[in-house]
C-alpha positions as CSV (number, residue, x, y, z in Angstrom):
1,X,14.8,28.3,-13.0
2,X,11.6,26.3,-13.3
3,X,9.4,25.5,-10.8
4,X,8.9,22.0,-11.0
5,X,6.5,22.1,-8.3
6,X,4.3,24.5,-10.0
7,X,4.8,22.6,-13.2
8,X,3.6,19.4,-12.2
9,X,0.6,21.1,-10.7
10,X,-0.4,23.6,-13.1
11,X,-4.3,23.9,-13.5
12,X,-4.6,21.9,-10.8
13,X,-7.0,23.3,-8.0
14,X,-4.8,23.0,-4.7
15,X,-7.6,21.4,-2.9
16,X,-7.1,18.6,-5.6
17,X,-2.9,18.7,-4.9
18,X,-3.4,18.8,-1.2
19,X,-5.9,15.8,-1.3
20,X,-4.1,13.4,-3.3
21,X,-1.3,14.1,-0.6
22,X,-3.3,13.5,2.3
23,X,-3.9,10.1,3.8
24,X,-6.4,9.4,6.5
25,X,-5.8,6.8,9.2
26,X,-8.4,5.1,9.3
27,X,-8.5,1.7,11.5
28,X,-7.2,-0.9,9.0
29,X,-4.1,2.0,8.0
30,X,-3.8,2.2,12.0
31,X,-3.5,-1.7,12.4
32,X,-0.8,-2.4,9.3
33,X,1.3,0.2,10.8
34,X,1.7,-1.5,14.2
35,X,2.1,-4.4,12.9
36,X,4.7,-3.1,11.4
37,X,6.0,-1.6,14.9
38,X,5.5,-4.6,16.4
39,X,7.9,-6.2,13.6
40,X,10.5,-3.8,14.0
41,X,10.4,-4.3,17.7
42,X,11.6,-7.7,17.7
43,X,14.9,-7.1,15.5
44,X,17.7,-7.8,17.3
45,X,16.4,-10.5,19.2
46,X,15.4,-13.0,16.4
47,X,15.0,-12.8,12.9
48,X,10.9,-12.5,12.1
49,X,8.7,-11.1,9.5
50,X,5.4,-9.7,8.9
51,X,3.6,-9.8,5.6
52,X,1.3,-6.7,4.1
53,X,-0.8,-7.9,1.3
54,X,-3.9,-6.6,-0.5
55,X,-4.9,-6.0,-3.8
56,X,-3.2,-2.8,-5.6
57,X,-4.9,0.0,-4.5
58,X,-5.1,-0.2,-0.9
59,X,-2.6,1.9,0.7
60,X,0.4,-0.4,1.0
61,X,3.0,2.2,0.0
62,X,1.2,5.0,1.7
63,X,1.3,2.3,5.0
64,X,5.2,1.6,4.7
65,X,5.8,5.5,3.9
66,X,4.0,6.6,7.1
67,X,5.9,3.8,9.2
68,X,9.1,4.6,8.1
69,X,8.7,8.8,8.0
70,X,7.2,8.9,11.5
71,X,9.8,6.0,13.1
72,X,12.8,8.1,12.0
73,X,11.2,11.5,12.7
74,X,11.2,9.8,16.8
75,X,14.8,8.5,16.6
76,X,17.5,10.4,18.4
77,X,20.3,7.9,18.1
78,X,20.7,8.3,14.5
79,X,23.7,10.6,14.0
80,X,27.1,10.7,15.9
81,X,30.6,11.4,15.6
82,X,31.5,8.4,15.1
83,X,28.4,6.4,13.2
84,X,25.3,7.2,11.0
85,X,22.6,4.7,11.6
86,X,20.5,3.5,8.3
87,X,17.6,1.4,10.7
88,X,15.4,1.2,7.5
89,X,15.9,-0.1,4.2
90,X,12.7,0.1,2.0
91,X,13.4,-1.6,-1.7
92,X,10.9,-1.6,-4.4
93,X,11.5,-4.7,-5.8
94,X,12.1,-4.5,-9.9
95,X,10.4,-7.5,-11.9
96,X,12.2,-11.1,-12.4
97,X,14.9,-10.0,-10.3
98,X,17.7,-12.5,-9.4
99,X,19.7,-13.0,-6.3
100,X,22.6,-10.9,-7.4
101,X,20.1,-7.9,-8.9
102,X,18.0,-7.8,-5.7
103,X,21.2,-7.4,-3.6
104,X,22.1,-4.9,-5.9
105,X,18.5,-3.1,-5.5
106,X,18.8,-3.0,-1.8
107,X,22.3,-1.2,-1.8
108,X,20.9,1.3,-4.7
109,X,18.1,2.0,-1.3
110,X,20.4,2.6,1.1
111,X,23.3,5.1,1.9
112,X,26.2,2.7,0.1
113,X,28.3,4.9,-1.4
114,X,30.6,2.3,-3.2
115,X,30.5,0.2,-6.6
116,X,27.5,-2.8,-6.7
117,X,29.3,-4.1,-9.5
118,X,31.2,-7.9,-8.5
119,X,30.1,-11.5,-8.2
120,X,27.5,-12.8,-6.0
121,X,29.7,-13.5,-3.1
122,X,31.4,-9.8,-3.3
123,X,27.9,-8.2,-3.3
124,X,27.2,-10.4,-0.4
125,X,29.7,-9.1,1.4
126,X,29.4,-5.4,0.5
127,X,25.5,-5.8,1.9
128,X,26.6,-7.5,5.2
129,X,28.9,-5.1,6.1
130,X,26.2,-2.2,5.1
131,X,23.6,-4.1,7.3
132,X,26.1,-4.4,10.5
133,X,28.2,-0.7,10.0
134,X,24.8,1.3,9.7
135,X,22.9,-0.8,11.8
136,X,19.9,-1.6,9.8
137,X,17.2,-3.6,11.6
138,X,14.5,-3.2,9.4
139,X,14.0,-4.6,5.8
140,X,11.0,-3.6,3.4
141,X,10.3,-5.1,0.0
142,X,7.4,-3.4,-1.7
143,X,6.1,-5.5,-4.2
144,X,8.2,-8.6,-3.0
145,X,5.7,-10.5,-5.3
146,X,7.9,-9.7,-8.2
147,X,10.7,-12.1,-7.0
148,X,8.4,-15.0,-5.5
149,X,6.6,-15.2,-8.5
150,X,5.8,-18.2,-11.0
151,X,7.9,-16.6,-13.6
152,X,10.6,-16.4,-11.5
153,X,10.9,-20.0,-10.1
154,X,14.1,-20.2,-11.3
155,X,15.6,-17.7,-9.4
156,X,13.0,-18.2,-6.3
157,X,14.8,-20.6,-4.3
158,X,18.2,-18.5,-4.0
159,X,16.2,-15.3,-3.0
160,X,14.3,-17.4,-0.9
161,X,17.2,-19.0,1.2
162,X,19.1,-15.6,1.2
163,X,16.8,-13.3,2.8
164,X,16.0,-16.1,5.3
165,X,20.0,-16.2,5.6
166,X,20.0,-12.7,6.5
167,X,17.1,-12.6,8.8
168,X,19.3,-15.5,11.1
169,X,22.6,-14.1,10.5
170,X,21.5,-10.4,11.8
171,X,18.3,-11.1,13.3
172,X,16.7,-8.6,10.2
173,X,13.3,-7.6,10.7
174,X,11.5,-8.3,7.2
175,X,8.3,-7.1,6.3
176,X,7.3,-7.7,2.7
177,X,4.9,-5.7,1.0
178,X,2.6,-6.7,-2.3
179,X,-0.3,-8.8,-4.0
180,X,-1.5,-12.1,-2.8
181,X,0.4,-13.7,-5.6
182,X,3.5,-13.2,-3.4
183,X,1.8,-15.0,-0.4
184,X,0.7,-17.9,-2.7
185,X,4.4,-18.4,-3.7
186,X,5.8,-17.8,-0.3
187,X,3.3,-20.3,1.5
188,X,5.3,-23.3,-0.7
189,X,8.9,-22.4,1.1
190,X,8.1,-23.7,4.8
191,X,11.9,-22.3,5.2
192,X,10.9,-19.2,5.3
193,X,7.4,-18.7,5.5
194,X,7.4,-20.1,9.2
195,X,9.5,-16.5,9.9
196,X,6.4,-14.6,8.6
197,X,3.8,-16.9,10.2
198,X,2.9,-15.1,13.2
199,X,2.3,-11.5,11.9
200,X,0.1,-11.7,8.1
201,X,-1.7,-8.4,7.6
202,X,-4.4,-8.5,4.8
203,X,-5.6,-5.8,3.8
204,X,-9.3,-5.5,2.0
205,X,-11.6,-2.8,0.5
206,X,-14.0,-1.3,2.1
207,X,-17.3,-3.6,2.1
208,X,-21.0,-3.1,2.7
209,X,-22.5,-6.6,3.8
210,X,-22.6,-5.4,7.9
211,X,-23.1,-3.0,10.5
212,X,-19.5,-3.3,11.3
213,X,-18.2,-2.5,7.2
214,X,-20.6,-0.2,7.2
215,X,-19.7,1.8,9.8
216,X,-16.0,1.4,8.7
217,X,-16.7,3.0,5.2
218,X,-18.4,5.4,6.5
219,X,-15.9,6.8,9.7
220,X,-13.8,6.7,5.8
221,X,-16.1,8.5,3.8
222,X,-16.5,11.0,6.7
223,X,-12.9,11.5,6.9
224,X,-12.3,12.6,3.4
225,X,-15.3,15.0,3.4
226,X,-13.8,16.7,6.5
227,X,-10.9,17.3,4.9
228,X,-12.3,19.0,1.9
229,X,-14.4,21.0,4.2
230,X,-11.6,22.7,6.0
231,X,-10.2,23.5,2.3
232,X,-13.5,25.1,1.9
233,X,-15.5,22.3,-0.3
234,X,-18.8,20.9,0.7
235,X,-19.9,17.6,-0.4
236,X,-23.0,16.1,-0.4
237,X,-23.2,13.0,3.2
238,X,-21.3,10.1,1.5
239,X,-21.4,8.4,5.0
240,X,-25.3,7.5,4.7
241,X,-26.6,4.2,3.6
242,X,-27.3,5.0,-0.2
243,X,-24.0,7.4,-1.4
244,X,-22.2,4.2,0.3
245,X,-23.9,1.8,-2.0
246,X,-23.5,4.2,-4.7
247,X,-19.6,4.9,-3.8
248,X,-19.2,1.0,-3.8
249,X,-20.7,0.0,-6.7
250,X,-18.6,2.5,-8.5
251,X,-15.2,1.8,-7.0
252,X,-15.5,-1.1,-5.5
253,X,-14.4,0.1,-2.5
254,X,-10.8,0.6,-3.2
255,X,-9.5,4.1,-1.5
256,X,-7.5,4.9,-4.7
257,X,-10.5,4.9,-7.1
258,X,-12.5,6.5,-4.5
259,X,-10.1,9.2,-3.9
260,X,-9.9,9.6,-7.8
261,X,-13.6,10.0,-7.9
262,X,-13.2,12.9,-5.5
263,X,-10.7,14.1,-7.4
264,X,-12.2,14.4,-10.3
265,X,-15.3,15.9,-9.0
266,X,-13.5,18.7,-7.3
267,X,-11.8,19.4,-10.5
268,X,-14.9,20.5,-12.0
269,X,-16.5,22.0,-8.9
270,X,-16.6,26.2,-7.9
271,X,-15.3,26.7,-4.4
272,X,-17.7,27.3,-2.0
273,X,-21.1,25.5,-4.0
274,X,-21.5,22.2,-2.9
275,X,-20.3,19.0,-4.9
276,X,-23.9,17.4,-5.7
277,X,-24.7,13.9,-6.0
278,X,-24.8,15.2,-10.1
279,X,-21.4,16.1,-9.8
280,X,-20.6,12.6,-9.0
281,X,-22.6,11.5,-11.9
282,X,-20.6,13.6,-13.6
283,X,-17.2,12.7,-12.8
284,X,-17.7,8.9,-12.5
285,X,-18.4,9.1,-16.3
286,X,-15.0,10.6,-16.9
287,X,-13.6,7.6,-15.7
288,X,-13.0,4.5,-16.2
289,X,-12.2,3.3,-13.3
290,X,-14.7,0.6,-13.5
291,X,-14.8,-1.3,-16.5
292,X,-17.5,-4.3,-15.5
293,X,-20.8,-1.2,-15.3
294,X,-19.9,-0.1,-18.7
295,X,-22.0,2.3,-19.3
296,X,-24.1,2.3,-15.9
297,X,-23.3,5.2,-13.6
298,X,-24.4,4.2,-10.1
299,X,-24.9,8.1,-9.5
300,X,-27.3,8.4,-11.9
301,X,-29.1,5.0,-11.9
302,X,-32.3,4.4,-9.9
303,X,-31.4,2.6,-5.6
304,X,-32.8,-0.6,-6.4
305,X,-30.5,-1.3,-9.4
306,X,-27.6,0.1,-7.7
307,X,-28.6,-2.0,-5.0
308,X,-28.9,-5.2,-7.4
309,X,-25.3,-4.2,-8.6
310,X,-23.8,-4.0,-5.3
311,X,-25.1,-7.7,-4.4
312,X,-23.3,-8.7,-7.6
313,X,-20.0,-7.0,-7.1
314,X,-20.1,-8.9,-3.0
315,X,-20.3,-11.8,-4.6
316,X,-17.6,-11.0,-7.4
317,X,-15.8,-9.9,-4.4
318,X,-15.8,-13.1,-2.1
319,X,-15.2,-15.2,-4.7
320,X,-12.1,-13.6,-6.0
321,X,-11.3,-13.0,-2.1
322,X,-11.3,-17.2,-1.6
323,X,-9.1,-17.1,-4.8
324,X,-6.7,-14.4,-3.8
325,X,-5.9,-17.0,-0.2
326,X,-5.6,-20.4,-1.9
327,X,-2.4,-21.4,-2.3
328,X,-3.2,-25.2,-4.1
């Protein structure tokens, strides 16, 4: 018998597997999840919802992962002789989905056992009596921009009205997950978007225009060369002033590419030497996880043009921030 596990990871130094499993909760990561609590909490009692939005590359699915592993692991009321619970339903919401697909999806996400073949109104039914015989109280869409869409206005208004439906009928938690696209198209249906309008988590990356960002991308920074430390790699300070300047100018502060950065690096790095700011050099032009420097490498190039870049890129920044928010 093969061992996928091995297979998948094969060549791979286990520092490198371990860190792309490991997320750090840091304060906006610590925030989005209780939210999310908070959310949850209120199921029940009346039918609200919380939006989690952010560019990709963020931590949105790691967020909703953590939530949901750590709620369940604290739930003792889930099994008995006479009922299994479900309290969660997380559904990754496929593209141009209509109303009788998505029902479909979130069945395919839960524990129903039976056909999700039938008409609208039969897979209606099938999914109210999943929500009230397994108790659900929480619903997730990940990626919920996929069904709120411009290309999907034709199938937007009958989403819309149904999970608002829901939400009354069984006072449903809803938290929906995704780009700011979603939020543009969801701010148009008042219907609904009131249910969402009290709890709106956006989430941002890391930024070096204050003390306060500053010291927020660097409790980061610090965190990740901790961990590589205890798996016996040593890495330059990326916490002082310049490696955060350099770090953001090459990723633009999104934790994906700057875990990919790491990544990289420790690929090519001997256990036990330390991972130089020319290893970074290194790795960063490996990648391409930043397109706009083309062939700059803000490892390599001299402070003040780094510095010059990273005024550019806060401005590229805010500007598609202001973009990202407008709904006109």
């Amino acid at each position: 018998m093969i061992d996928r596990d091995n297979q998948n990871h094969r060549g791979l130094k286990p520092t490198t597997v371990a860190f792309a499993n490991w997320r750090t909760r840091h304060e906006r990561f610590k925030q989005a999840v209780d939210d999310i609590q908070h959310t949850h909490a209120m199921s029940g009692v009346e039918g609200v919802g919380m939006l989690l939005m952010g560019i990709p590359g963020l931590g949105k699915s790691s967020i909703l992962a953590s939530y949901i592993k750590h709620h369940l692991a604290e739930r003792k009321d889930l099994e008995s002789p006479g009922r299994s619970k479900e309290p969660i339903i997380l559904v990754s919401v496929p593209a141009e989905p209509t109303l009788k697909t998505l029902i479909q999806e979130i069945l395919l996400a839960s524990s129903y056992e039976g056909s999700i073949k039938g008409t609208v109104g039969e897979l209606k039914q099938k999914l109210n009596e999943l929500i009230e015989q397994r108790g659900v109280e929480l619903l997730i869409f990940d990626e919920f921009q996929h069904f709120l869409r411009e290309q999907a206005k034709s199938n937007t208004r009958g989403v819309v009205n149904h999970i608002k439906l829901m939400m009354d009928k069984h006072k449903l938690a809803v938290v929906m997950a995704g780009t700011p696209a979603g939020y543009r198209s969801i701010a148009h249906y008042d219907e609904l978007y009131q249910r969402f309008a009290l709890r709106q988590t956006r989430l941002a990356p890391f930024q070096i225009d204050s003390e306060e960002n500053l010291q927020a991308f660097g409790s980061y920074l610090r965190a990740c060369t901790r961990f590589l430390q205890r798996h016996g790699f040593e890495f330059i300070p990326l916490a002082n002033k310049e490696m955060m300047v350099r770090v953001y100018v090459a990723t633009k502060g999104i934790p994906r590419l700057i875990a990919g950065l790491i990544k990289t690096a420790l690929e090519s790095a001997e256990q036990g030497k330390v991972i130089t700011q020319k290893d970074l050099t290194k790795a960063f032009a490996k990648t391409s996880m930043n397109p706009a420097l083309k062939t700059f490498n803000p490892f390599s190039a001299p402070y003040e043009r780094v510095l010059e870049r990273a005024g550019e890129a806060q401005k590229k920044a805010a500007s598609e921030d202001r973009k990202s928010w407008d709904i006109h």
